[in-house]
N, C-alpha and C positions, 0 to 999 in steps of 0.2 A: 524591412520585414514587418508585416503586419499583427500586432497583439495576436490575435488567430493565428495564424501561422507558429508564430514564436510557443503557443501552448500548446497545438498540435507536436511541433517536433519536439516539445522538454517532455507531454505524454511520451508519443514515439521511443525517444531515447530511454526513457527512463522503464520501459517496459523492457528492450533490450539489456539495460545494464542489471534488470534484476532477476530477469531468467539468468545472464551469462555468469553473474556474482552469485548465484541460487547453484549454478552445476558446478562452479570452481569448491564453494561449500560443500556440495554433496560429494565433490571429488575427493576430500579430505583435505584440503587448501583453506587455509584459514580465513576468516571474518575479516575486511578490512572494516575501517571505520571510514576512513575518506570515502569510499561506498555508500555506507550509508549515510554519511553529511551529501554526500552530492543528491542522492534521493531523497531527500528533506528540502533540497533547495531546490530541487524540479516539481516537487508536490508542490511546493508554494506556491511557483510560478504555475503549474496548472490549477490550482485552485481558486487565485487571481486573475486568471485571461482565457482559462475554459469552462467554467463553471456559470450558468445565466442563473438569471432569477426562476425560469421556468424549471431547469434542470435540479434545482436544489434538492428537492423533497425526494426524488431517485437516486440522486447522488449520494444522498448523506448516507440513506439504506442500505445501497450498496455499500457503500464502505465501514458500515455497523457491522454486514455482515462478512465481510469478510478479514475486518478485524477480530472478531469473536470467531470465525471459523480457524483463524490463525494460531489462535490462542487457546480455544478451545480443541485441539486436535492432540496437546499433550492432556492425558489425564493420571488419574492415579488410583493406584489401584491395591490387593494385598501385594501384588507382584514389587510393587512400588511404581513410579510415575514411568510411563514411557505413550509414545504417538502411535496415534491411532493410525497413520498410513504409514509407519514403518513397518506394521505387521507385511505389505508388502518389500521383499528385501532391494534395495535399493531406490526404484520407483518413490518407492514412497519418502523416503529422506530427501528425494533430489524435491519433490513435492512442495515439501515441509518446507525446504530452503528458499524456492522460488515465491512459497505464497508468505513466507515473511515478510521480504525483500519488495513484493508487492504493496505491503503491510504498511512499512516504514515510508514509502512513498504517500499511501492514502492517507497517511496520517494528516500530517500536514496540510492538504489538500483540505481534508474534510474540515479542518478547525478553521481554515480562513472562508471557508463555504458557510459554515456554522454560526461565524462571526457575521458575517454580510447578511445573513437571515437574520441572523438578531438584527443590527440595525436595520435591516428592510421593516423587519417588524415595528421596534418600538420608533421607526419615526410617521408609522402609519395612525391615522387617526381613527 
């Protein structure tokens, strides 16, 4: 199997396994953790074998923003803290669970993408 290949399907998979772990969450099924070790270790891998040098500077963005949209979707208020897409009833939780999950995966992704820009950079003259 070809590097390309092999980060196409850990994407692939890893967008399946965080929808599917985002509705089991929303279903009131609890957080595994192995879930989210396994999408830390598919981000890596896509960060490592899908990510070019061209692709960097949209890549990274993208996943700025949708780590801050993750994050920033719970706020707080007089009421006290609650998400801003649960004001839709259920939708909006199953939401919340799927774009963490998304979350936890870019993470990883973005720091070895982040890391390879740095040394692209500093070993340019």
């Amino acid at each position: 199997m070809k590097s390309s290949k092999a980060g196409e399907w850990a994407y692939l998979v890893s967008v399946v396994i965080a929808v599917l772990a985002g509705i089991a969450a929303a279903a009131g099924f609890g957080a595994s953790s192995w879930v989210a070790v396994l999408l830390v270790i598919l981000g890596a891998v896509v960060g490592l074998l899908n990510i070019s040098e061209k692709e960097t500077t949209a890549f990274l963005v993208a996943t700025v923003a949708l780590v801050v949209a993750s994050l920033g979707a719970n706020v707080s208020g007089t009421a006290g803290t609650f998400s801003v897409l649960n004001v839709v009833p259920g939708l909006g939780t199953l939401i919340n669970a799927i774009v963490a999950n998304i979350a936890i995966f870019a993470a990883p992704a973005a720091i070895i993408v982040a890391v390879k820009a740095i040394m692209n950079l500093a070993g340019k003259k």
